[in-house]
Structure formats: C-alpha cells, structure tokens
C-alpha positions as CSV (number, residue, x, y, z in Angstrom):
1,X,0.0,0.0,0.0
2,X,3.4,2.4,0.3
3,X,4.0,2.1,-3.2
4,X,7.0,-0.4,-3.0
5,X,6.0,-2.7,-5.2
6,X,3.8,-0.6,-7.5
7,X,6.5,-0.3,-10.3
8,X,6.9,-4.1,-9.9
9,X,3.2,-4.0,-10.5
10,X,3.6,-1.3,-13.5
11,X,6.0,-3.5,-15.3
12,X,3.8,-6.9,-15.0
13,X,0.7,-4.8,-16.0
14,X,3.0,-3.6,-19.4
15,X,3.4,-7.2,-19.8
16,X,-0.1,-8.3,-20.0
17,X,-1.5,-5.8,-21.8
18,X,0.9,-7.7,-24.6
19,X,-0.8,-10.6,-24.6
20,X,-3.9,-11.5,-26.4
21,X,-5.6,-13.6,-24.7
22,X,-7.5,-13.4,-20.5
23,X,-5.2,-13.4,-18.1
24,X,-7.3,-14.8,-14.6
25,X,-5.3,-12.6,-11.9
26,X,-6.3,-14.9,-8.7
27,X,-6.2,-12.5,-5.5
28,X,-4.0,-14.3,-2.9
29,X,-6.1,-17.6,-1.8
30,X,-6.5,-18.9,2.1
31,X,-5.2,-15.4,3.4
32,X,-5.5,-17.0,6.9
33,X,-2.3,-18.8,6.1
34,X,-0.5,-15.9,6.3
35,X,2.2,-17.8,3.6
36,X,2.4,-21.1,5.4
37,X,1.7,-23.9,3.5
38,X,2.8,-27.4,3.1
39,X,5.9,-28.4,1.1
40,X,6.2,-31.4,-1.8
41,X,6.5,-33.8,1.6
42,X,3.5,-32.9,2.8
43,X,4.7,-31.3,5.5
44,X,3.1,-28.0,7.2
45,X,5.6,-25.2,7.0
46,X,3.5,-23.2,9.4
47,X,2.1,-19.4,8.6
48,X,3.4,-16.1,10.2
49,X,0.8,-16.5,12.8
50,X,1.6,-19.9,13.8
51,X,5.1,-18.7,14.3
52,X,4.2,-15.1,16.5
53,X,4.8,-13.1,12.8
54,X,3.3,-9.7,13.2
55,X,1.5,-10.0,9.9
56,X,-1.1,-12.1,12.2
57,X,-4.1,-11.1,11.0
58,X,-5.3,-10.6,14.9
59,X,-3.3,-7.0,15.2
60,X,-5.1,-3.9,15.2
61,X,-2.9,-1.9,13.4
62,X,-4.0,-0.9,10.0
63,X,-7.0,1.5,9.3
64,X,-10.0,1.2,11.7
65,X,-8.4,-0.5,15.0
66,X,-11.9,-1.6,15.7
67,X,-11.4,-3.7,12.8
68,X,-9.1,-7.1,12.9
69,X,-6.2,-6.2,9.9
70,X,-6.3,-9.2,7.9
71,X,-10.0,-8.6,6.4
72,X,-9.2,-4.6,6.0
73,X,-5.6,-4.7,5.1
74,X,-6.5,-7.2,2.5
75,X,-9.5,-5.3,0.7
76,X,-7.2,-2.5,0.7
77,X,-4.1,-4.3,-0.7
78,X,-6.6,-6.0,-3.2
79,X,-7.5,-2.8,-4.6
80,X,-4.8,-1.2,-4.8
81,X,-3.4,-3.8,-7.0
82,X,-6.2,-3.7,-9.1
83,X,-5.8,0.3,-9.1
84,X,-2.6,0.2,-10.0
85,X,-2.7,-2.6,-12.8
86,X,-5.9,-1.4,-14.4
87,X,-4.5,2.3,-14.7
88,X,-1.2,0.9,-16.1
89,X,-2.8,-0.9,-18.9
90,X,-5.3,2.2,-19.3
91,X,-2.0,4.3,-19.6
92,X,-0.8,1.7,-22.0
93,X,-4.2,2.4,-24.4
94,X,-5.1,-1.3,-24.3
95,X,-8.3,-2.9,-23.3
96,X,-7.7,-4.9,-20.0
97,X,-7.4,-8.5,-20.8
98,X,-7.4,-9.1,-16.7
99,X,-10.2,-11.3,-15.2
100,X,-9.8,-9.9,-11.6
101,X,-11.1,-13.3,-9.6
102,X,-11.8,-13.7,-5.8
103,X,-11.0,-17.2,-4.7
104,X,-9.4,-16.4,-0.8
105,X,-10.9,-19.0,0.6
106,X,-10.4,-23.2,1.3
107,X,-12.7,-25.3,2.8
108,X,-12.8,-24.1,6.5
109,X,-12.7,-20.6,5.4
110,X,-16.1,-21.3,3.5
111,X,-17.6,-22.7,6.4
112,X,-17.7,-19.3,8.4
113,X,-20.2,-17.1,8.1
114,X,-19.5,-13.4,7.1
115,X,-15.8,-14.7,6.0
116,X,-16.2,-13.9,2.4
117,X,-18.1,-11.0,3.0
118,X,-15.5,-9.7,5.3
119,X,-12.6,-10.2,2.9
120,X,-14.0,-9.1,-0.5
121,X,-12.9,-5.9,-2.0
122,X,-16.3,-5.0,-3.8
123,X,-17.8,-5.7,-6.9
124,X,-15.8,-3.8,-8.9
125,X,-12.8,-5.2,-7.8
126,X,-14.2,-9.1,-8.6
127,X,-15.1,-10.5,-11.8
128,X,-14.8,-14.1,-10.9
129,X,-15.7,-16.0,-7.8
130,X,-13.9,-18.8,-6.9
131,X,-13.8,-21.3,-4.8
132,X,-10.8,-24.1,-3.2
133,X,-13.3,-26.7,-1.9
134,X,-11.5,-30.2,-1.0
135,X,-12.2,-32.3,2.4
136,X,-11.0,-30.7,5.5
137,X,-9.2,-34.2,7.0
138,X,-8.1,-36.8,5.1
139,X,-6.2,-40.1,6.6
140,X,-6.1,-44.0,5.4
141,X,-8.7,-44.6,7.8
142,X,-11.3,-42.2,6.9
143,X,-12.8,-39.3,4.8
144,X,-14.7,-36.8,6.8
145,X,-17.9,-36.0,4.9
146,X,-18.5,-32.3,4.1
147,X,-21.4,-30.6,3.3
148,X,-22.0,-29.4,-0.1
149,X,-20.4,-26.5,-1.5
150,X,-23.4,-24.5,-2.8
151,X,-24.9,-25.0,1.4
152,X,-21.8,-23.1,3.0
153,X,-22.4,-19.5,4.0
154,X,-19.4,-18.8,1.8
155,X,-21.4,-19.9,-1.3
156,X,-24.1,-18.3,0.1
157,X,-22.9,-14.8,0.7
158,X,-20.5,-15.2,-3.0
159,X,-24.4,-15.2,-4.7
160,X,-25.4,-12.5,-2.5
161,X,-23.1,-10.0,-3.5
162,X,-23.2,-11.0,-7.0
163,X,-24.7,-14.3,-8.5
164,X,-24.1,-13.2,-12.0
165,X,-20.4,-13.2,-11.7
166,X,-18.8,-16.8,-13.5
167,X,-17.5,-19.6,-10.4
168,X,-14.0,-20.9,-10.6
C-alpha cells in the first residue's frame, strides 16, 4: 500500500497488456495462512501467525483499529493492485485482458459465516468468484464428509453480492 512494489506492478501490468488472450489474476487464496503452506513432503511449513509473525491477522494496526487487519488490510491491498494494474494498462491504451477473480478462501474458510463477506474488495474489484473446496481431514482410515459446497455460507454470501459473476 506504500508504493513499494507498485513499479513491480507497472512493469507486470505492461506485460499483459501484450498478450492477447484473459489473463485470470487470482487475489492471494486462504489469506489465513498468512504464507504457510505445506511443502512437496507434505509437511506444514507453518504461517506467520503460527510462528508469533506480526503479519497475524489478529493486530489492530491498519486503518479502523476496531477492525481485525487481515480482512481490511487485504481489501485495501486488493485494490490497490487492481488500481494500479488497471491504470497501467489504461496508460498503456489497451483494453484490459485481466479477469480480476476472488478465490481467498479453502474449505474451512467457507464454512464461516460473514468470511467472504468480510474479505471481498467489492464488486468492482471481482469478476470471478472462486472457490478451493477439497475435504478438511483426510487419513487411510477415513474421509470426513462435508457438506456441499453450494450449502456453505461462503457460497451463500459469493451469490449475494453477486450471483451473475462466473465460479472458478
């Protein structure tokens, strides 16, 4: 949101606009991870927050401190991306080839209410839902059953803000 990366984000938006064909730009998925994830072993590398990062989504430190930061900082960082990549390739005097697509959220995320709500950057930001839907626990022994997707208050709330946008 400083502006750090914006000529990062000039330079990629330059390259786009060269090619002629959709682009899907995927806003970053499972933001509770806080860039965790599990390596080709399998193994969890654990997330900011599991390690006491101050990226945790819990601080109060960004914007409205009334507000947790991960929902708010990332609508804000969201659009600023989109801001600065759509006005880049505006500059540029192409039509965007960009399909701007919300998909921040995996199977648990999905399962709380208001969660997509409360992340979205607005409909002008979003032209694609999407949607990381797999089983929550998975051993030899058993698959949990999980509900389907179109019944979680994720889905839910996704057609509420817009149910003529294409799912991913």
């Amino acid at each position: 949101l400083d502006g750090v990366v914006d000529a990062e984000l000039r330079q990629t938006a330059r390259a786009i606009a060269t090619f002629d064909k959709p682009i899907f730009w995927l806003y970053h998925r499972e933001p509770l991870l806080q860039f965790g994830g599990y390596g080709a072993d399998g193994t969890w590398s654990g997330s900011l927050c599991d390690r006491g990062g101050t990226a945790c989504h819990r601080t109060r430190m960004f914007g409205d401190v009334a507000t947790e930061d991960g929902p708010e900082r990332y609508r804000a960082v969201m659009r600023h991306i989109h801001d600065v990549v759509e006005g880049e390739i505006a500059a540029q005097r192409k039509a965007s080839n960009i399909i701007w697509v919300m998909g921040a959220l995996s199977s648990w995320e999905l399962t709380q209410p208001g969660f997509y709500t409360d992340w979205y950057p607005g409909n002008e930001y979003v032209d694609w839902h999407a949607f990381n839907w797999y089983p929550l626990e998975i051993s030899s022994k058993s698959i949990q059953k999980y509900e389907s997707l179109s019944l979680t208050p994720g889905w839910k709330e996704a057609m509420a803000l817009d149910a003529e946008k294409p799912v991913l």
